[in-house]
Each structure stands twice: as C-alpha cells, then as structure tokens.
C-alpha positions in Angstrom: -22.6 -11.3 -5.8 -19.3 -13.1 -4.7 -16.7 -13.5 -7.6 -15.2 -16.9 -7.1 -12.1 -16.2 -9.0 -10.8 -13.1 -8.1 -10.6 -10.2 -5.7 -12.7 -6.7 -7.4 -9.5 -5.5 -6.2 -7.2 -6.8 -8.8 -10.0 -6.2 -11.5 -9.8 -2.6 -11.2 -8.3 0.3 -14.1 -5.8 2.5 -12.7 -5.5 6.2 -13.8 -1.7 7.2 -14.9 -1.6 9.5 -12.0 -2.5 6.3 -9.6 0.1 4.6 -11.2 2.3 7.7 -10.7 2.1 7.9 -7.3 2.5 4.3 -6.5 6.0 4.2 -8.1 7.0 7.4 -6.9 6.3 6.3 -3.1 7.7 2.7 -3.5 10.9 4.7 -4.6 10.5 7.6 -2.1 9.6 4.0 0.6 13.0 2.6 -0.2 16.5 2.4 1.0 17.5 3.2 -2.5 16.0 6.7 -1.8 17.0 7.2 1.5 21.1 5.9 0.4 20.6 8.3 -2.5 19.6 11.3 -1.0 22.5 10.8 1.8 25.4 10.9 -0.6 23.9 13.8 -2.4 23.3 15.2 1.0 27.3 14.7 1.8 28.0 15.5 -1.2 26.6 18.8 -1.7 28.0 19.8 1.7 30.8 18.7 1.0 31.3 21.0 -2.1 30.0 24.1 -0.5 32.9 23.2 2.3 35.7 22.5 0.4 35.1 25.0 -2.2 37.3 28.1 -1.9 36.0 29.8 -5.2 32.7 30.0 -6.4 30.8 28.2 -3.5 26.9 28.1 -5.0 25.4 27.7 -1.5 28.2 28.8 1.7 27.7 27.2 5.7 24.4 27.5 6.4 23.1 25.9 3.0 20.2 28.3 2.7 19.8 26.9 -1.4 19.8 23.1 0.2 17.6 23.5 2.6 15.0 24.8 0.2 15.6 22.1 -2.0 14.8 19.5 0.8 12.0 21.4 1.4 10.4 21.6 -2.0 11.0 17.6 -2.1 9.1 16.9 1.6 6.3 19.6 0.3 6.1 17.3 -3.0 6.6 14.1 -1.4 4.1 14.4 1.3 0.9 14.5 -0.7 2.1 11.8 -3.2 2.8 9.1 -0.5 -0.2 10.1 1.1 -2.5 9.6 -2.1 -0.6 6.1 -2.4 -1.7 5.7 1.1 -5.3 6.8 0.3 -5.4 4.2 -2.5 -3.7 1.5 -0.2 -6.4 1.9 2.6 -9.2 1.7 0.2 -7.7 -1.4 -1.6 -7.6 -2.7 2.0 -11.6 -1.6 2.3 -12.9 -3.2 -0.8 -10.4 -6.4 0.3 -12.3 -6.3 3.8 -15.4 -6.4 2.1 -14.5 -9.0 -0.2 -13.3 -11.1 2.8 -16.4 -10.8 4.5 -18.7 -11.9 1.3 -16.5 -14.8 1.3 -16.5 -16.1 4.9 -21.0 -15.4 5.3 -21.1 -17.2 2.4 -18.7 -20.1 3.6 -20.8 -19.6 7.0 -24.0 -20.5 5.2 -22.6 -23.7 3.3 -21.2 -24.9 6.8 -24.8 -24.4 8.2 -26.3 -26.4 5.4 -23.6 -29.0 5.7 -24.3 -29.4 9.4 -28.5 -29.4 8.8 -28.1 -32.3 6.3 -25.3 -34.3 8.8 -28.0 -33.6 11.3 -30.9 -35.4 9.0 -28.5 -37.8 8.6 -27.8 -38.8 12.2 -31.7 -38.4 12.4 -32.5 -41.3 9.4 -29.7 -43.6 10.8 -30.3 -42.7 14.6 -34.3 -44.3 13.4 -33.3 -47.3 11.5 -31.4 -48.4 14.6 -34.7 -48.6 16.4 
C-alpha cells in the first residue's frame, strides 16, 4: 500500500497546461516580475509624459490601465490553478505522511510486544 521509495507525488504525469501554469506563476511569484513590470511601468509613463508629439496614451493612461488589467484578469486564474495543484500535492503528501507514520506506529508496537516477551523470559530465569 505504502511505496517505500518514493512519494505518489513525485510519480505523477503532468499535462502541458500544468506545466504551463507552474512556470508562468513562479515567474508571475518573482521579483524578476515585479522589477520588470516597474520599469516598464516608469517607463511607459514616462513616454506618454515627456512626449510632446504623438503621445499613444496622454495623463490618465486609459490604454495602460487596460493593459494592467488584461494581465491581473489573466494572471489570476493561472496562479490560482498553480495553487489548486500545490494544495492537492500537499493532500496526497498528507496522505502519504500519514501511511507512513501508522505503519511506523505498528512496527514500534510490535517492537515494544517482543521487548516486553523479552523482559518476561529473562524477568523468569531470574527466579
């Protein structure tokens, strides 16, 4: 019932799109991201700003603030499927966990019955 070598976990096939979304969030989950998305942040306001001519998106940056919100409305649901898959990794791991540790309990209990038959015979011979 118990695998001895490994966690199911770690025996399991991802699909592409599980794959997907883990590297997506551990990018999105980074300071990489969040450093990134500042400068192109100052950036772009910083072009609209200077700009005299031809300024694509003027003060209130209606254009970037639909772009921000197309990224949150696409980055929301992929960090929460990576979540999804994270807290049932964490499940099957529990489960795992507990398998191990009953059947550790049971070997402890048959390791204390046979020190007890033990202190029995020698506890008899001393007689």
């Amino acid at each position: 019932m118990v695998n001895d070598n490994h966690s199911p976990v770690f025996k399991t096939k991802l699909t592409f799109g599980q794959k997907a979304s883990d590297k997506v969030t551990s990018f999105f989950g980074s300071w990489s991201f969040i450093i990134a998305l500042a400068i192109v942040m100052v950036f772009w306001i910083n072009m609209n700003v200077l700009m005299i001519v031809n300024k694509w998106d003027p003060y209130p940056f209606i254009l970037f603030n639909l772009v921000l919100s197309c990224l949150a409305a696409v980055q929301a649901p992929v960090i929460l499927m990576s979540q999804n898959r994270q807290a049932e990794r964490d499940r099957v791991n529990a489960k795992y966990d507990y398998q191990v540790n009953r059947k550790a309990e049971r070997e402890i209990q048959k390791i204390q019955k046979s020190l007890e038959s033990i202190k029995k015979t020698i506890s008899r011979k001393e007689r």
